[in-house]
N, C-alpha and C positions, 0 to 999 in steps of 0.2 A: 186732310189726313189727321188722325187721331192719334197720338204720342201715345204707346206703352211705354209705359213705366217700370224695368226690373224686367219682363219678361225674357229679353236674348243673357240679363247677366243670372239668372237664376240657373242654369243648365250645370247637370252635374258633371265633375271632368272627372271622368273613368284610369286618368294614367297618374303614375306614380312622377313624383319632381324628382326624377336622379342626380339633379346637377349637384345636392349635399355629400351626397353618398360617392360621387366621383372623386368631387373635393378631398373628402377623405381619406379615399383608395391613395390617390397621388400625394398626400400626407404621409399613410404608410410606406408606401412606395419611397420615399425621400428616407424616411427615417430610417427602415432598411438598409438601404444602399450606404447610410453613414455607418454605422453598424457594424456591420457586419467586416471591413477590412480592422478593426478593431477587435474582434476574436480571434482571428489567426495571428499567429506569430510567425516572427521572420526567419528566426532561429530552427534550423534543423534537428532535431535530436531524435536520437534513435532511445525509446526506453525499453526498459527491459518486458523481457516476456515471461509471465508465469508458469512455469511447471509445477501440476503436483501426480508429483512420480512414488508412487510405494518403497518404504527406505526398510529392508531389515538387515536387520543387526546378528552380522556373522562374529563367531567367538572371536576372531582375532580382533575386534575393536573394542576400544578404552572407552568404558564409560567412565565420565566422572559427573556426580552432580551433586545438587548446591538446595538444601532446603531452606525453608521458609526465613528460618533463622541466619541465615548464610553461611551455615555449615557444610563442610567440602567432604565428600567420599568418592574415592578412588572406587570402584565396583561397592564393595557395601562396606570399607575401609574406611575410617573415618580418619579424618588430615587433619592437622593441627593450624596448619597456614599455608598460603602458599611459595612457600621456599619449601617447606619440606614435600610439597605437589609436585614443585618444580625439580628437584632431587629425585621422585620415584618416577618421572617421564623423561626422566634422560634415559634410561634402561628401554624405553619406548621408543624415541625417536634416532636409536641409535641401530635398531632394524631393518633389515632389509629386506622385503620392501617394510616402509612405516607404517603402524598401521592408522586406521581413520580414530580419531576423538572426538567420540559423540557426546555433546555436555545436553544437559538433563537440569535445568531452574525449575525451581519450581514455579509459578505466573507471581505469587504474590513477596518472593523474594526481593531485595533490593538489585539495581543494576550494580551498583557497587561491587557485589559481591562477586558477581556473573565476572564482571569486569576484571577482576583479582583472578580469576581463573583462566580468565583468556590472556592476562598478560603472560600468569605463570607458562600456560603451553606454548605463547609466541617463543619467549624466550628457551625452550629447548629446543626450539628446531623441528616441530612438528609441524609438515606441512598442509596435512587436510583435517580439517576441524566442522563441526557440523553441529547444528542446535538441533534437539529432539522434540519435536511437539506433537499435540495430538489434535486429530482430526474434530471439526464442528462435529 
């Protein structure tokens, strides 16, 4: 009998070696499974929901707002500070029913100012307060 040499190991093998690619899977598969109970929280919370509901401005509501400068007007009334704000919304929230105070900043005004405005209206006793802004 005559010995080949190389002939049965030369054959070419037609299937793919999955055993890398399982390897793998079950890699993901672990890594997953750690994962993922680390995105959920334990903590219940209900957030809030978005409304955007059409708002007009019926004559009985106070506008006041606050330009760039932080200057306060009452409808197109110009306020000196807010004590004398607070002075002309007493006459306001002294109605019945009260009516709505819609404030109007301007975007590149300071909080500050915005902030002066809404302490002045807390302190009269006005109960619904609303910021005005405009649609994208």
């Amino acid at each position: 009998m005559a010995m080949n040499v190389g002939q049965a190991d030369d054959e070419i093998i037609g299937t793919i070696n999955t055993t890398p690619l399982v390897d793998v899977m079950l890699v993901l598969l672990i890594i997953f499974l750690i994962t993922i109970p680390v995105v959920t929280t334990s903590i219940k919370v209900d957030l809030p929901k978005e409304r955007n509901t059409v708002r007009e401005t019926k004559p009985e509501n106070v506008i006041v707002s606050v330009d760039r400068q932080g200057g306060i007007f009452l409808y197109d009334t110009p306020i000196r500070n807010g004590n004398e704000l607070q002075e002309r919304m007493k006459k306001f929230a002294a109605m019945k029913p009260q009516p709505e105070v819609q404030i109007r900043g301007d975007h590149q005004s300071d909080f500050e100012s915005v902030g002066r405005v809404m302490y002045a209206i807390q302190r009269t006793g006005i109960v619904k307060v609303s910021f005005i802004t405009e649609p994208n």
